[in-house]
MIROTI-393382 format. One record per residue (C-alpha): residue number from 0; x, y, z. Coordinates in steps of 0.02 Angstrom, whole numbers, padded with zeros to 5 digits. Layout:
  nr     c1     c2     c3
 NUM      X      Y      Z
...
This chain:
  nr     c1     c2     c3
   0  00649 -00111  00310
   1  00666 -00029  00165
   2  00565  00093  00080
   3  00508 -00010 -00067
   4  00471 -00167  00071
   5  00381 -00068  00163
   6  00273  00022 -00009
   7  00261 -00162 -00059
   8  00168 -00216  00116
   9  00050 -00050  00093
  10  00002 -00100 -00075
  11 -00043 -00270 -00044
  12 -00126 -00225  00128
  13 -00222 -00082  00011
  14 -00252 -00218 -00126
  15 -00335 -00343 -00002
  16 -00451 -00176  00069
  17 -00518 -00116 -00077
  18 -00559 -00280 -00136
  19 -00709 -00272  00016
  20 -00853 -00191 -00032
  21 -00846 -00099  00125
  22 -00708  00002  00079
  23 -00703  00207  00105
  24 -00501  00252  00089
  25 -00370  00248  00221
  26 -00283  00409  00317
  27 -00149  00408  00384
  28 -00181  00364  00561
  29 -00278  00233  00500
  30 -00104  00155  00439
  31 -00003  00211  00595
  32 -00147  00103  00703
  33 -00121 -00050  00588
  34  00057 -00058  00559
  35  00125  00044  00719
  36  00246  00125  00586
  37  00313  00312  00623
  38  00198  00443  00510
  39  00360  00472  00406
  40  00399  00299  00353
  41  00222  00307  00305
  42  00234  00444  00208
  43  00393  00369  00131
  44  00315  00219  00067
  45  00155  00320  00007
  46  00240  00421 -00087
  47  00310  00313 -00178
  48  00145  00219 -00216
  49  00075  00381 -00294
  50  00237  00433 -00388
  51  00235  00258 -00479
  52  00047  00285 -00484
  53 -00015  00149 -00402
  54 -00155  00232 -00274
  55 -00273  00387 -00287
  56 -00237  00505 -00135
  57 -00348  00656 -00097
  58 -00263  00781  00052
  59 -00079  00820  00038
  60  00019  00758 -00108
  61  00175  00867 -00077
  62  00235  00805  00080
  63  00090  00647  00106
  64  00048  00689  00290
  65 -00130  00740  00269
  66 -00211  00628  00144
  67 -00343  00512  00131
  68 -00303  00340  00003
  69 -00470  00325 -00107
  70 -00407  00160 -00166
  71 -00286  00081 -00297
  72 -00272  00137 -00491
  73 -00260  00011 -00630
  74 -00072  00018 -00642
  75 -00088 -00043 -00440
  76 -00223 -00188 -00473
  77 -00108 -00231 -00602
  78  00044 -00233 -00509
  79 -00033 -00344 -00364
  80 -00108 -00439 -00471
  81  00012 -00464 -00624
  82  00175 -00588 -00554
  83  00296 -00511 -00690
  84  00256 -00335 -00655
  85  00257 -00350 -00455
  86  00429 -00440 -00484
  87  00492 -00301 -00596
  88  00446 -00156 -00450
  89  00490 -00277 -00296
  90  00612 -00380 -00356
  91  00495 -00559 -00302
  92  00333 -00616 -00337
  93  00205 -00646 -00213
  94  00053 -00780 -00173
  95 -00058 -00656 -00107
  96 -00166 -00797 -00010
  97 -00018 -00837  00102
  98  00064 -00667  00092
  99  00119 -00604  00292
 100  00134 -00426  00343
 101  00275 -00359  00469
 102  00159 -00312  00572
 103  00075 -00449  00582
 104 -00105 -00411  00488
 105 -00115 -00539  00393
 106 -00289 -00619  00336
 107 -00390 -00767  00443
């Protein structure tokens, strides 16, 4: 995968969690348990969701291996939820209803 598929699964997966009204943020481990991913591809894709400003982080910023994700800023509700701008960062569009993770967490 590359960085920008795998930044494109986070968001969505993010998207689809802060949409529940249950919703606190998301570590780090919290995304290694769910996707099985390495803690630097993590931080890989992470980063680039907060240098295109699509999440609020708390916790490290510099190197993103201690943070907390509070949730998604407008640009990233828009992105998810706007076809033409999710096309022009990911290069497709998306139904988000029928939309399947690699790692298989997609919703019942």
């Amino acid at each position: 995968m590359t960085i920008t598929k795998d930044a494109e699964e986070v968001l969505v997966f993010l998207y689809k969690e802060y949409t529940k009204p249950d919703f606190v943020g998301l570590s780090l481990e919290q995304i290694h348990k769910i996707t099985s991913w390495a803690s630097d591809r993590i931080s890989r894709a992470i980063a680039y969701l907060y240098q295109n400003k699509f999440i609020s982080l708390e916790g490290d910023t510099n190197f993103f291996k201690g943070f907390i994700i509070m949730g998604l800023l407008p640009e990233g509700v828009n992105t998810v939820e706007n076809k033409n701008k999710f096309k022009k960062h990911f290069n497709h569009v998306i139904d988000l209803k029928f939309y399947q993770f690699s790692w298989g967490a997609s919703e019942k």
